[in-house]
C-alpha positions as CSV (number, residue, x, y, z in Angstrom):
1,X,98.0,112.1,76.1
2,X,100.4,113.9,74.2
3,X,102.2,117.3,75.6
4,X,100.4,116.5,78.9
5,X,101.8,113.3,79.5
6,X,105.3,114.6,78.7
7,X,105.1,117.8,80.8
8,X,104.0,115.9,83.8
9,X,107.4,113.4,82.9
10,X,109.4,116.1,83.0
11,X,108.5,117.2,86.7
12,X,109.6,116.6,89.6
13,X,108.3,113.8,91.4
14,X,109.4,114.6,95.3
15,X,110.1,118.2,95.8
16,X,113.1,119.2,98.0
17,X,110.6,120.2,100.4
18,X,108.0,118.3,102.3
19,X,104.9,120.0,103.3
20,X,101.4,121.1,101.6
21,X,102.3,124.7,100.9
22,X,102.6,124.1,97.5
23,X,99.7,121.9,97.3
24,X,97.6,124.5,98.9
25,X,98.7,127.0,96.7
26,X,98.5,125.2,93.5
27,X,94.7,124.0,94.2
28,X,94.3,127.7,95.8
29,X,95.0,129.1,91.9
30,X,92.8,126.7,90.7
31,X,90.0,127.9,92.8
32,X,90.0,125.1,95.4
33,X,88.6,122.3,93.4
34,X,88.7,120.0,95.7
35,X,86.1,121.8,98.0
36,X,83.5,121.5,95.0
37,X,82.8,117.5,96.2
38,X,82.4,115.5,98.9
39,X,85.5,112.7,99.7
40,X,86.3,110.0,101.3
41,X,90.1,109.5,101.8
42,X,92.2,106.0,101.9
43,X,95.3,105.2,103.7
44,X,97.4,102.6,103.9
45,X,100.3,100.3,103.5
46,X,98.5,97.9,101.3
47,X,94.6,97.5,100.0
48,X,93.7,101.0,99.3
49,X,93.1,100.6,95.2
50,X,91.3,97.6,96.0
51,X,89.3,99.1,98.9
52,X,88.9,102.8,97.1
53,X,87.5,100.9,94.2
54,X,84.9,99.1,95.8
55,X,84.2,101.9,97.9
56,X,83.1,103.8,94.6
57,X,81.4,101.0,93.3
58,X,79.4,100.6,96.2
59,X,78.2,104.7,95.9
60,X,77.7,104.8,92.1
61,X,74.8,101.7,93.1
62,X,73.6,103.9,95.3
63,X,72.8,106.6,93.0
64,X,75.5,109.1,93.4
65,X,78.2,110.5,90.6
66,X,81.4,108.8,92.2
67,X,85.0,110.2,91.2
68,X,87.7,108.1,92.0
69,X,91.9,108.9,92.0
70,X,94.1,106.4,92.4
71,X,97.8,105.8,92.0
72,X,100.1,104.6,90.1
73,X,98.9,104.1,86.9
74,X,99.7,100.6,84.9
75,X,99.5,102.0,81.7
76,X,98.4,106.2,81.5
77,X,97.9,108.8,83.8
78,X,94.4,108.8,82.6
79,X,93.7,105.6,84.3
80,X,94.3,107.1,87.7
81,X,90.9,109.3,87.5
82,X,87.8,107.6,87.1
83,X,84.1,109.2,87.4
84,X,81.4,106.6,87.4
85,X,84.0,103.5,87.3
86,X,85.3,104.9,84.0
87,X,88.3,106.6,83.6
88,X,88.2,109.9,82.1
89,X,89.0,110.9,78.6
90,X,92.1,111.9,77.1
91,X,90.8,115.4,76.3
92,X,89.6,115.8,79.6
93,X,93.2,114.9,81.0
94,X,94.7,117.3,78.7
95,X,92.4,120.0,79.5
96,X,92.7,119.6,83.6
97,X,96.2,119.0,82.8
98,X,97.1,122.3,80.5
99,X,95.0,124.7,83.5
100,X,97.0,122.9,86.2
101,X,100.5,123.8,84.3
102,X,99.4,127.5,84.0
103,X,99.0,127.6,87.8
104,X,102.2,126.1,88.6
105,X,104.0,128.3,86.5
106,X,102.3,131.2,88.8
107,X,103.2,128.9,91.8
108,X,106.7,128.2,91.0
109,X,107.3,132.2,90.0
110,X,106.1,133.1,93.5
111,X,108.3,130.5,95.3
112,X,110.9,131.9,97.8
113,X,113.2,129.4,96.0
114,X,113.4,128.7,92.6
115,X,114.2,125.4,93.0
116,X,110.5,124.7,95.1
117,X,108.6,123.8,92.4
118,X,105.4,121.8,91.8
119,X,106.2,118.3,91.9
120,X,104.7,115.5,89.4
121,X,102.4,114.1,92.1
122,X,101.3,117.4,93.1
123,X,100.3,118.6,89.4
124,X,98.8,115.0,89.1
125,X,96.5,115.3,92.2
126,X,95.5,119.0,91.4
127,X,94.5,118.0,87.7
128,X,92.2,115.0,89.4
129,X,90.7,117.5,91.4
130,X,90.2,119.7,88.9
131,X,88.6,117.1,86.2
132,X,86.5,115.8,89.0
133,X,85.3,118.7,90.2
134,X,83.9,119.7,86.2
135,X,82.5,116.5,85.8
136,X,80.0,116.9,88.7
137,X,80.9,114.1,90.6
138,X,79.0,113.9,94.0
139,X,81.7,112.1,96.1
140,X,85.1,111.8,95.4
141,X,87.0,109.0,96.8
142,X,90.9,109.7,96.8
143,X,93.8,107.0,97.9
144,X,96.8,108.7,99.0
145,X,100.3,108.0,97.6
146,X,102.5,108.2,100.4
147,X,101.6,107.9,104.1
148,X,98.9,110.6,105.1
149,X,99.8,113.9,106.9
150,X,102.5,115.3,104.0
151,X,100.8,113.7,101.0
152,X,99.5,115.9,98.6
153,X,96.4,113.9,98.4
154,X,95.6,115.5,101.9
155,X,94.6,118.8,100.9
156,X,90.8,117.7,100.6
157,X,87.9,118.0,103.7
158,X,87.1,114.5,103.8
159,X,84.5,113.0,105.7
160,X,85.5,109.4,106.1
161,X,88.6,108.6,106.0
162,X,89.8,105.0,105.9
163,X,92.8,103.5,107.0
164,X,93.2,99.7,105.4
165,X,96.1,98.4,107.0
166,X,99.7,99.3,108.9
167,X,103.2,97.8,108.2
168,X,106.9,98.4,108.0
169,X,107.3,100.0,104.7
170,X,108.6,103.5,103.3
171,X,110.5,103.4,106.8
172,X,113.0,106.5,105.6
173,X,110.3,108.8,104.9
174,X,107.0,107.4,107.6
175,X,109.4,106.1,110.6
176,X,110.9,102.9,111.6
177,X,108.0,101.8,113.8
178,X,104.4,100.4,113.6
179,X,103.2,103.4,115.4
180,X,105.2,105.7,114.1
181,X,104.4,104.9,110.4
182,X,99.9,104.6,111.7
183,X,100.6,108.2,112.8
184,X,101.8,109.4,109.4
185,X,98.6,107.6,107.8
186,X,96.1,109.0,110.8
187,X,97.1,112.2,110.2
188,X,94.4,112.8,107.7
189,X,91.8,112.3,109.9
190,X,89.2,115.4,110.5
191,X,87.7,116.8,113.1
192,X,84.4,115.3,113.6
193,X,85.0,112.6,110.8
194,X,84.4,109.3,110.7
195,X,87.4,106.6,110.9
196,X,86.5,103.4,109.5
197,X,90.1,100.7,109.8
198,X,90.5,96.8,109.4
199,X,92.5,94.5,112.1
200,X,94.8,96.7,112.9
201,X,98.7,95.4,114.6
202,X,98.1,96.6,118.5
203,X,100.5,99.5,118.1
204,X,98.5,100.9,115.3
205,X,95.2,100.1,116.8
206,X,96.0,102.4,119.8
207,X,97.2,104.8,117.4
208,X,94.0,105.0,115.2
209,X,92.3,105.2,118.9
210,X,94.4,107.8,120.2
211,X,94.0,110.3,117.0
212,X,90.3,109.4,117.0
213,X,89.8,110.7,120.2
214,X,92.2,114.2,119.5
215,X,90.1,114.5,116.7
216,X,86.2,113.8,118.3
217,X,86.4,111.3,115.2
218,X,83.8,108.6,115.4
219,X,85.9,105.1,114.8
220,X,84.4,101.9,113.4
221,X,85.9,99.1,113.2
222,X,85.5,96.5,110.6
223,X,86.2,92.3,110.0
224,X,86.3,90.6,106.7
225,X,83.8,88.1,108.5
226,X,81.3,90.9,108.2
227,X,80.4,90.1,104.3
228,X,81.4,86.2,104.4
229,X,77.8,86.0,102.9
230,X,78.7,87.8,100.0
231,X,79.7,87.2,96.8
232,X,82.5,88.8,95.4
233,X,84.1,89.2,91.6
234,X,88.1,89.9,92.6
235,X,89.3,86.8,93.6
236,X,91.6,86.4,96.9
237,X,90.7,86.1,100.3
238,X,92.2,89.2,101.5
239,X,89.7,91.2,99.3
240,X,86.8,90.4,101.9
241,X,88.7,92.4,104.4
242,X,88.9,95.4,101.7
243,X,85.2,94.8,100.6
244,X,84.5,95.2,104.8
245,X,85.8,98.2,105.1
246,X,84.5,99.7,101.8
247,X,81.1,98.7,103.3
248,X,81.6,100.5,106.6
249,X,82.9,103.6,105.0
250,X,80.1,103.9,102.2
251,X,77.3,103.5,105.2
252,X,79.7,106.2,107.0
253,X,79.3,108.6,104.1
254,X,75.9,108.3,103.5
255,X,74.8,108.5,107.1
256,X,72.3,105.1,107.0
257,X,71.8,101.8,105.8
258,X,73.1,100.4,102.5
259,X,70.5,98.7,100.2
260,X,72.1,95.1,100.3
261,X,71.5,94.1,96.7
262,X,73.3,97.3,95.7
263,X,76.4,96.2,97.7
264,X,76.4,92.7,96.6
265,X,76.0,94.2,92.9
266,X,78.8,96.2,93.7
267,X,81.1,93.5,94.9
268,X,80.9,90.9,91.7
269,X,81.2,93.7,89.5
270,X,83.9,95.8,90.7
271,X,87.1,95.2,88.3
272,X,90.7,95.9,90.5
273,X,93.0,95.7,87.6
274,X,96.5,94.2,88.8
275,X,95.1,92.3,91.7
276,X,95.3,88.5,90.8
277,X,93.8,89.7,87.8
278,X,93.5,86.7,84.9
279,X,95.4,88.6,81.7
280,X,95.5,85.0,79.4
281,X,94.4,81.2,79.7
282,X,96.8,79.0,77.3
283,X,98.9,79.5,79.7
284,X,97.2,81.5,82.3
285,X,98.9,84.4,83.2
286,X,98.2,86.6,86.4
287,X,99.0,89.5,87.2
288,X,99.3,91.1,91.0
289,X,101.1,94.3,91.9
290,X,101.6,92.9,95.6
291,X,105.0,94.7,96.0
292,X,105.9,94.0,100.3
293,X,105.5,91.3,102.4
294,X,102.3,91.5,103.3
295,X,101.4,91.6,99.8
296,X,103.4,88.8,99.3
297,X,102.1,86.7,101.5
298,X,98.5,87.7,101.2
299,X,99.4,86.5,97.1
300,X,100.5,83.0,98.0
301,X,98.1,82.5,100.2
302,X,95.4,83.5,98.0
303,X,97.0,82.0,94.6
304,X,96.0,78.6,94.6
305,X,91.9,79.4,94.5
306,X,93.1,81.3,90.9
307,X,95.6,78.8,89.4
308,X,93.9,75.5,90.4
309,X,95.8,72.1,90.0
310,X,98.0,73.9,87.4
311,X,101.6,73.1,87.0
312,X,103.9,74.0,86.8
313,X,103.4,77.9,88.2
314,X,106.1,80.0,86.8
315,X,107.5,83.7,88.8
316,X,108.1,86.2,86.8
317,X,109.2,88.2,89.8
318,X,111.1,92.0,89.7
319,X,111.2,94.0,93.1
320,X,112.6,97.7,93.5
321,X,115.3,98.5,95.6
322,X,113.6,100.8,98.5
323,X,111.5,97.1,99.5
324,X,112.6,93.9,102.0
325,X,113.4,91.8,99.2
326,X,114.3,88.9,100.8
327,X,110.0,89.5,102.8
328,X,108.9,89.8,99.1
329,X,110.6,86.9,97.6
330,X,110.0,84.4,99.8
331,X,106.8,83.7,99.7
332,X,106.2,84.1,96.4
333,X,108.7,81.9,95.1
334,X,107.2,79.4,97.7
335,X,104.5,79.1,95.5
336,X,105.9,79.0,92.3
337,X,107.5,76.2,90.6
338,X,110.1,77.8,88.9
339,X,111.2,81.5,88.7
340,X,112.4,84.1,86.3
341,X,113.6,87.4,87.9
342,X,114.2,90.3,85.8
343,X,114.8,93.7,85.8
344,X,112.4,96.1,84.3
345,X,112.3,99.8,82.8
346,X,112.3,101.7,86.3
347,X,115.7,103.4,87.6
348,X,115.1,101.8,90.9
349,X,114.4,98.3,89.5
350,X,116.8,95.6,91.4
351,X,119.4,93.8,88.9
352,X,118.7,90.1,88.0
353,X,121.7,88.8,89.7
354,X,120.6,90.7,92.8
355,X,117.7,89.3,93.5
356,X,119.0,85.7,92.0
357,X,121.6,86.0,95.3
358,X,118.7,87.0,97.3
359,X,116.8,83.9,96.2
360,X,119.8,81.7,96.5
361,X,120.2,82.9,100.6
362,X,116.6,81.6,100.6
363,X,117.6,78.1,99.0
364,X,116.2,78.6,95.9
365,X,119.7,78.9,93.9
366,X,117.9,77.1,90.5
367,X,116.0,79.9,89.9
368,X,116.7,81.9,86.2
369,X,117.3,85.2,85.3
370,X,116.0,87.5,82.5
371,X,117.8,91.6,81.9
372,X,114.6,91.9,79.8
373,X,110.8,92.0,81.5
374,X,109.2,90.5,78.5
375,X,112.1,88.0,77.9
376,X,111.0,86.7,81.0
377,X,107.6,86.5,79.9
378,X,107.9,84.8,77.0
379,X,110.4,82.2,78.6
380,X,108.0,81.7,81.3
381,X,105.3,81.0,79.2
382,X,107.2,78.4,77.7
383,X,108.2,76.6,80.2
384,X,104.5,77.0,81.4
385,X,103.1,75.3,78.5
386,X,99.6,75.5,78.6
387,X,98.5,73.6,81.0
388,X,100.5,75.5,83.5
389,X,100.6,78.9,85.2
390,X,102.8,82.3,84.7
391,X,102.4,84.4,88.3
392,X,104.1,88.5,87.6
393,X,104.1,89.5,90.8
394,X,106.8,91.8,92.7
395,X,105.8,95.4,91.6
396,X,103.4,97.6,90.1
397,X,106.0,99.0,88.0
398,X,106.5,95.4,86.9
399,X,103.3,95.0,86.1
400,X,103.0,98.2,83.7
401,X,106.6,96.9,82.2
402,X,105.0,93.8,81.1
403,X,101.9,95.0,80.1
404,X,104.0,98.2,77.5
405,X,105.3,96.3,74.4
406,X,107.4,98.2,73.3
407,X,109.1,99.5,76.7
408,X,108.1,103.2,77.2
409,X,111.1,105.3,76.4
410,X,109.8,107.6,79.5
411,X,107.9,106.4,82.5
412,X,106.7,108.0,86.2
413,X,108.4,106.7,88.8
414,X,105.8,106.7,91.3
């Protein structure tokens, strides 16, 4: 992408202040974009790529123009916006992009303090907006970045909203509890809207009750036993939960009932790159960007129905430092063979020797270590051989480290 890529690299990406103002004022100089489409919003500690995509995959079979904006990105910004389950192109990026940095320039000049400026997830979000909104799309459906009520995503009117699931994570910036942390998510509910969650723990259940009723929001609730009878392309368990409650929100938005061969359509084709997704066969190598440890443990649960009788299953296993290493690690070197840990190209990447003491407290002390993501790789493969299995697991931004040969000299960090 060019100059856009590197003027969004060289922002910001948390502002000193929390809050919206600058959100609303950025999408205000745009001329409110956002408002140009209908939108669906998804919260949640873990599932909202996986749900958000389906959700749009479901729409698009029902005849609408579907935008979609997720976050992060594995390899481009331009992956994170998608209209029709395609992402948009590089001059369209560039275009939404270069309007976006002319009105945060007139943003930032009429701050009270120069040093409030328009953050990189803020520019990022308007320029979706603003390439979704001049593509015509119908719907938009929009996965926040960071809890709910101060994300930037939550500028738009939504008229579902879906919250996919609640647990300890981010605890510094969304609060130390359960509750606490389903608030922060809830908080982009709207008045009269439609709330669509999973199985929820019982402190965010009454919660997601609570702000339902403040909010005359009408709540439905959803079970991955719902769609047991349908087939469905991603593999993993957990995704039946995630293709429930894209279901449930899709009927929400349309106000009626789906057309079930357009749902089951939606569900084998629907591609969720990063989630146990099959990158190579000789030896096979899977990718997943499960990154807590509920992830974790949804991973090595679900594992075995993607790497068969396989052996051995190498880790190639990086965490950040802001995550409960010790939640993440341990079940997914339960399921692996051997391990590699590694560092990769993010500034809050955990050493090698960090996490190898981390795994030794777990008693797994013959576990290897790699400074360099795809030294790992390659050393896993090998000891893989191919009959056996390479898991990358740990982080999203492990993921795109793996998948950039060479390393990027710049990266986002979120």
């Amino acid at each position: 992408m060019g100059e856009a890529e590197s003027w969004l690299l060289d922002l910001e990406l948390f502002g000193m202040r929390l809050g919206l103002d600058r959100m609303h004022r950025l999408t205000t100089a745009l001329g409110l974009p956002q408002r140009r489409f209908a939108s669906i919003h998804v919260v949640g500690s873990n599932g909202k790529t996986s749900t958000a995509r389906m959700i749009a995959a479901i729409l698009r079979r029902h005849g609408l123009r579907a935008g979609l904006y997720t976050s992060p990105h594995l390899r481009s910004f331009v992956e994170r916006i998608e209209v029709d389950e395609a992402p948009i192109t590089d001059a369209e990026m560039q275009c939404a992009v270069g309007d976006v940095r002319q009105a945060a320039a007139a943003v930032d000049r009429a701050a009270d303090d120069p040093e409030d400026r328009v953050t990189q997830f803020e520019a990022l979000t308007a320029a979706a907006f603003h390439a979704l909104a001049r593509r015509g799309v119908d719907v938009a459906v929009v996965e926040a970045g960071l809890g709910g009520r101060l994300d930037a995503t939550n500028v738009i009117p939504s008229r579902v909203q879906v919250l996919t699931s609640v647990a300890l994570e981010h605890t510094s910036w969304l609060g130390s509890t359960l509750a606490e942390i389903a608030a922060e998510k809830l908080a982009v509910v709207r008045d009269h809207g439609t709330l669509v969650t999973g199985e929820l723990p019982p402190e965010a259940d009454a919660v997601a009750d609570r702000m339902a009723g403040e909010r005359q929001a009408r709540r439905v609730r959803t079970s991955a036993t719902e769609v047991d009878g349908i087939p469905l392309g991603p593999p993993g368990s957990f995704q039946r939960s995630n293709l429930a409650l894209a279901r449930a929100a899709a009927e929400a938005f349309v106000g009626g009932g789906l057309e079930n061969e357009a749902v089951k359509r939606a569900a084998v084709e629907v591609h969720i790159p990063g989630r146990l997704e099959v990158v190579a066969r000789a030896p096979l190598v899977v990718h997943d960007s499960a990154h807590n440890p509920a992830g974790a443990r949804a991973l090595a649960e679900a594992l075995p129905e993607v790497v068969g009788d396989r052996r051995p299953v190498v880790g190639v296993i990086g965490v950040l430092d802001d995550k409960d290493v010790a939640g993440v690690l341990g079940p997914l070197l339960a399921v692996c063979d051997r391990a590699i840990l590694t560092g990769f190209a993010h500034p809050r990447a955990l050493p090698p020797d960090t996490l190898e003491a981390e795994a030794a407290a777990l008693g797994r002390p013959e576990v290897e270590t790699a400074a360099d993501v795809h030294d790992a790789l390659d050393r896993a493969r090998s000891l893989a051989g191919s009959e056996g299995a390479v898991l990358v697991a740990g982080s999203i931004r492990l993921l795109a480290g793996v998948r950039a040969r060479p390393a990027p000299a710049r990266l986002s960090t979120l």
